[in-house]
SEMIRO-947599 format. One record per atom (N, C-alpha, C): residue in one letter; x, y negated, z. Coordinates in steps of 0.2 Angstrom, whole numbers, padded with zeros to 4 digits, always signed. Atoms other than C-alpha are relative to their C-alpha. Layout:
# SEMIRO-947599
AXYZ/...
This chain:
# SEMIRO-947599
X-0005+0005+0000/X+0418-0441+0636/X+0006+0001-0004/X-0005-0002+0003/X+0432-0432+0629/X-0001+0000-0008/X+0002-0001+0006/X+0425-0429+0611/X-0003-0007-0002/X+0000+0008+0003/X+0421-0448+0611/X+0007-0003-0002/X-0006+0003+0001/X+0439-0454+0614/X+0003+0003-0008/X-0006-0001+0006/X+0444-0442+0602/X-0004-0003-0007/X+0004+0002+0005/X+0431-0447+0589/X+0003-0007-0001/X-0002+0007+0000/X+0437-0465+0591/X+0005+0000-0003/X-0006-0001+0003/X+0455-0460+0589/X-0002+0000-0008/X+0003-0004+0004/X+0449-0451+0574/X+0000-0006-0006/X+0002+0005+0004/X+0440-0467+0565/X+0008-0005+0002/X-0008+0006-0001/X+0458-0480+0571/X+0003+0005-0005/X-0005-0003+0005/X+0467-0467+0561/X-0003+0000-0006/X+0006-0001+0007/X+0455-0466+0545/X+0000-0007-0002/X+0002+0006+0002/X+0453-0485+0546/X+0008-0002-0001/X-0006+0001+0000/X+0472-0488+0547/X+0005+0004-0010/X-0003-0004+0008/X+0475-0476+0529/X-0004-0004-0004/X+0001+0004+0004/X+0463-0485+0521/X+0000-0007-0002/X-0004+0006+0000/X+0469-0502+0526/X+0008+0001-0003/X-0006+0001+0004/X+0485-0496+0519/X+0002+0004-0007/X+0000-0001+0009/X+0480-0488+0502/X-0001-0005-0003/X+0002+0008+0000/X+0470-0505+0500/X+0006-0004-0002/X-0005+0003+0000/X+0486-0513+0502/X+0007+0001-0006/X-0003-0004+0006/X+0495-0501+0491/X+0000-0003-0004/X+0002+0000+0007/X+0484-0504+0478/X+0001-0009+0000/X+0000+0009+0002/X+0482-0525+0478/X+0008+0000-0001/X-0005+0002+0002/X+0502-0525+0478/X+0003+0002-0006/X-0001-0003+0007/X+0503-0514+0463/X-0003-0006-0005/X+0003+0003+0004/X+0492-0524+0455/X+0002-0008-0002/X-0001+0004+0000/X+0498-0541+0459/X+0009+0000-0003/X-0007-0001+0004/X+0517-0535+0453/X-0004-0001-0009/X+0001-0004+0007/X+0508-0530+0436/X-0003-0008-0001/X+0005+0008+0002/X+0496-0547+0434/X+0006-0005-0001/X-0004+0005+0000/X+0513-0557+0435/X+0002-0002-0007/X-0002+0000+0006/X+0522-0552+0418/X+0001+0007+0000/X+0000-0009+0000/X+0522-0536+0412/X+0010+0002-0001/X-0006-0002-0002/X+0538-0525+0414/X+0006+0000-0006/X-0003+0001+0007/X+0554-0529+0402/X+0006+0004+0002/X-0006-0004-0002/X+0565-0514+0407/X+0006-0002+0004/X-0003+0000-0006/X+0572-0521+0421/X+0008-0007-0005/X-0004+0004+0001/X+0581-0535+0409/X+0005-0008+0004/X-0002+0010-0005/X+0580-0552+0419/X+0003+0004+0006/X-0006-0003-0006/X+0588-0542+0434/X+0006+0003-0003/X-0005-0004+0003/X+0602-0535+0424/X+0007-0003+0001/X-0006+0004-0001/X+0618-0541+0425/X+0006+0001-0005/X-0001-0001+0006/X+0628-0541+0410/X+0008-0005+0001/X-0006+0003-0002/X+0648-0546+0412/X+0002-0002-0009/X-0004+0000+0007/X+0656-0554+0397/X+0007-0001-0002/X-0009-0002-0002/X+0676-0551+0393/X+0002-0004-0007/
């Protein structure tokens, strides 16, 4: 009984890492698929005097 629960345990934490590399990866991806990266232009802030 006790080498079940821990086996359980075991797979919740295994299935929880790859629920959240998964996740990693789709929002890597979906940053990237928008427009690709212009050095940080369009957020820049630029003062003029």
């Amino acid at each position: 009984m006790n080498n079940r629960k821990k086996l359980i345990e075991l797979f919740i934490y295994v299935l929880i890492v790859v629920i959240g590399i998964i996740l990693l990866l789709t929002a890597n991806l979906k940053k990237q698929d928008n427009k690709p990266y212009d050095g940080g232009v369009s957020v820049a802030a630029v003062s003029f005097k």
